[in-house]
C-alpha positions in Angstrom: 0.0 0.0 0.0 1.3 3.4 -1.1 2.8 5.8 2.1 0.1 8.4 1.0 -2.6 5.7 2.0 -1.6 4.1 4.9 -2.7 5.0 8.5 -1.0 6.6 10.6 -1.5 7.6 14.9 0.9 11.1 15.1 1.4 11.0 18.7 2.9 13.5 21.5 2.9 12.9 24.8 4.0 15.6 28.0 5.6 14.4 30.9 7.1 15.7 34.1 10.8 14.8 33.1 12.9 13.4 30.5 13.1 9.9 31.4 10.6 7.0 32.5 12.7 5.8 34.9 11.9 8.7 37.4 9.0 10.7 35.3 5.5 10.3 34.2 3.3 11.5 31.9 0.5 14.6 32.4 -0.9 14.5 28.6 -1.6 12.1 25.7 -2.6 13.1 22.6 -2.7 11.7 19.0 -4.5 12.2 15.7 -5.2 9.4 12.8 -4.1 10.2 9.4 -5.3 8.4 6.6 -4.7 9.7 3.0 -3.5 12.8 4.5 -6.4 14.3 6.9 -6.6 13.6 10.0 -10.0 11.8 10.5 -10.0 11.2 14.4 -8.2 12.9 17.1 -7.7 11.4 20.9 -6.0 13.1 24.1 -6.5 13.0 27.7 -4.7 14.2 31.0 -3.1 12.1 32.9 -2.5 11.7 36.3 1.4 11.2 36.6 1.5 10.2 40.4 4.1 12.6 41.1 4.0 16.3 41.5 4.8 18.6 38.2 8.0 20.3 38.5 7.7 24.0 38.6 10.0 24.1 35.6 8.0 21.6 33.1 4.5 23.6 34.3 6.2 26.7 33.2 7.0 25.0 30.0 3.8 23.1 29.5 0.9 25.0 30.9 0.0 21.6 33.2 0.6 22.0 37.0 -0.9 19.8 39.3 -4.0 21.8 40.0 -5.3 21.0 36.2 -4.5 17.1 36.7 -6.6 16.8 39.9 -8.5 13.5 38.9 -7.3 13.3 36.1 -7.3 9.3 35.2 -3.9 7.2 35.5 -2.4 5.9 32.7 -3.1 2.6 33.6 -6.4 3.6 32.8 -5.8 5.8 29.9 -3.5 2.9 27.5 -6.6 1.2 26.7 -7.9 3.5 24.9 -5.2 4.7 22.9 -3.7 1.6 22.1 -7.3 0.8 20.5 -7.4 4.6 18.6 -3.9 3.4 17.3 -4.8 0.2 16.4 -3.6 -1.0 12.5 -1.7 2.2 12.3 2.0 3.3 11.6 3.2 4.9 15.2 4.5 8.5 14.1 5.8 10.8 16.4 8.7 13.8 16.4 11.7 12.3 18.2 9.6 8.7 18.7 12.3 7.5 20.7 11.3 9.8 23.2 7.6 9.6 23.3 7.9 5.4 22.9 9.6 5.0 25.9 7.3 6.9 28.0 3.9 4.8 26.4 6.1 1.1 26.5 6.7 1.9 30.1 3.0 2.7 31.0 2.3 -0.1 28.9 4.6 -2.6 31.0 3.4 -1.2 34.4 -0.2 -1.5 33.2 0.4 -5.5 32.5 -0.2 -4.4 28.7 1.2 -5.8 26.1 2.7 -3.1 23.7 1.7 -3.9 20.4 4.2 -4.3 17.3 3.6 -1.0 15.5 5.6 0.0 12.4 7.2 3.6 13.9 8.1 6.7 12.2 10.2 9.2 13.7 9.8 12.7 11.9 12.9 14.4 12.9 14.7 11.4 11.5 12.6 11.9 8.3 13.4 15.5 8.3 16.8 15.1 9.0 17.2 13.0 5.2 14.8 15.2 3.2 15.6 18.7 4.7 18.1 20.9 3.6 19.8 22.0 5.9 20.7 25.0 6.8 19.3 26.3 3.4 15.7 25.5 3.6 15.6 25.2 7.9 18.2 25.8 10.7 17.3 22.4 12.6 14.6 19.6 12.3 12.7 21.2 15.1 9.3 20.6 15.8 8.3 24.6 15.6 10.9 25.2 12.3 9.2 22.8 11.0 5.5 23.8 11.7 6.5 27.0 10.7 8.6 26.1 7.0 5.0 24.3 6.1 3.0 27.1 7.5 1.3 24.1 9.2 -1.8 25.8 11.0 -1.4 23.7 13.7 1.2 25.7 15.9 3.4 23.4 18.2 2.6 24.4 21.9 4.4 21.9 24.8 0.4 20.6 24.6 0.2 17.0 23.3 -2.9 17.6 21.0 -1.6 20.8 19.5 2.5 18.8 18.9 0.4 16.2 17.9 -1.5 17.9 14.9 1.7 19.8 13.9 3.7 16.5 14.0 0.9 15.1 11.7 0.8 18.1 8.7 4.9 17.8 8.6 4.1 13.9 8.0 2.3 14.9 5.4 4.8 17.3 4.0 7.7 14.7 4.2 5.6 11.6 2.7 5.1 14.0 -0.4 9.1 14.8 -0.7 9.3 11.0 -0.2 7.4 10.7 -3.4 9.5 12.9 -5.2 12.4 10.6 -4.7 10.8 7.4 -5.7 9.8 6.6 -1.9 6.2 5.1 -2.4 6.0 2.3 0.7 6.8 1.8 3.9 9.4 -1.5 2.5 10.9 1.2 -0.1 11.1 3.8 3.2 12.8 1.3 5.5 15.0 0.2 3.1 15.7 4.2 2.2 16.4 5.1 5.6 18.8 2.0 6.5 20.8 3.0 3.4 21.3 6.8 4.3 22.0 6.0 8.2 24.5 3.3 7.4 25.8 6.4 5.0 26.1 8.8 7.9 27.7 6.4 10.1 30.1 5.7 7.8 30.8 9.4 7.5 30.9 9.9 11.0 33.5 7.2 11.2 35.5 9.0 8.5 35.1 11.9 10.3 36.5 10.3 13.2 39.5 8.5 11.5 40.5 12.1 10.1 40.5 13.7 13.4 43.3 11.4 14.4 45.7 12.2 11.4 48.4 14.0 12.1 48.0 17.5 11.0 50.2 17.7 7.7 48.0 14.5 6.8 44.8 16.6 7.5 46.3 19.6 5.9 47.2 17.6 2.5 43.3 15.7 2.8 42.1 19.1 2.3 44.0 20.0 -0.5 43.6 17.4 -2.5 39.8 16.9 -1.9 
């Protein structure tokens, strides 16, 4: 099935740190894509069983006050795991928000299900240029190079729907470069991360030249 038809759950979550280990999650929220437009949309507060650091409600707008029973996210899984269901997990920097929902998952005796994932930044990072077209793969550069009207916020819902019109954006300039499935796209992306790897192990080897090597490198290109 083409990448332009597939399903896809954009999701964002906000938390009251930066790991699992020692942090929890205050916000869920994810939109389903299919053929482009969103057609359903899910979030919920969440009670993270630990107070909000003064810092993160500054950031987010969610202090403890708004979460007052607010459900768990033992109770709150269900739910999105069945609005995700059959989709392609998307999110901006997925590493981040998967290992926040695998570890609710695991404390709520759920099984995480095998979802294909898509990380945008990683996306943007291949099909970007830059600094010519964007300083950094940033959620907000982004939203704002495709005028997505969906302005990122530090709200799940809001990252959510921005995360979801860059999808878009990127599937199309996948497209353009003969990218039409998600076999081509896994395929693509292996190919140009084992090419940055190796480039970063060039990058590595030359560093330890000595300096008239370095010097003559240059010069001759």
């Amino acid at each position: 099935m083409p990448l332009a038809q597939l399903d896809y759950a954009v999701v964002d979550v906000e938390t009251t740190g930066w790991a699992p280990a020692d942090s929890g999650i205050t916000e869920i929220g994810a939109v389903r894509v299919h053929g482009g437009q969103v057609v359903a949309e899910f979030t919920s507060l969440v009670d993270p069983g630990t107070p909000v650091p003064a810092d993160i409600a500054k950031l987010t707008g969610i202090d403890d006050k708004m979460l007052t029973g607010a459900p768990s996210i033992a109770a709150v899984m269900p739910g999105l795991l069945a609005f995700a269901d059959g989709c392609v997990l998307t999110a901006h920097n997925a590493r981040f928000d998967l290992s926040f929902l695998t570890a609710a998952c695991e404390a709520a005796g759920l099984p995480w299900p095998g979802f294909p994932v898509l990380d945008t930044v990683r996306l943007a990072r291949y099909l970007m240029v830059v600094p010519d077209e964007v300083p950094d793969c940033k959620l907000g550069t982004l939203a704002g190079f495709f005028h997505s009207p969906a302005q990122p916020s530090h709200r799940a819902l809001a990252d959510a729907r921005a995360t979801a019109d860059i999808l878009t954006h990127l599937v199309g300039r996948l497209a353009g470069q003969g990218v039409t499935t998600l076999d081509e796209l896994t395929l693509w992306l292996a190919e140009r991360d084992a090419a940055e790897e190796a480039e970063r192990a060039r990058q590595a080897r030359a560093r330890r030249w000595p300096r008239w090597l370095r010097w003559l490198a240059r010069l001759t290109g």
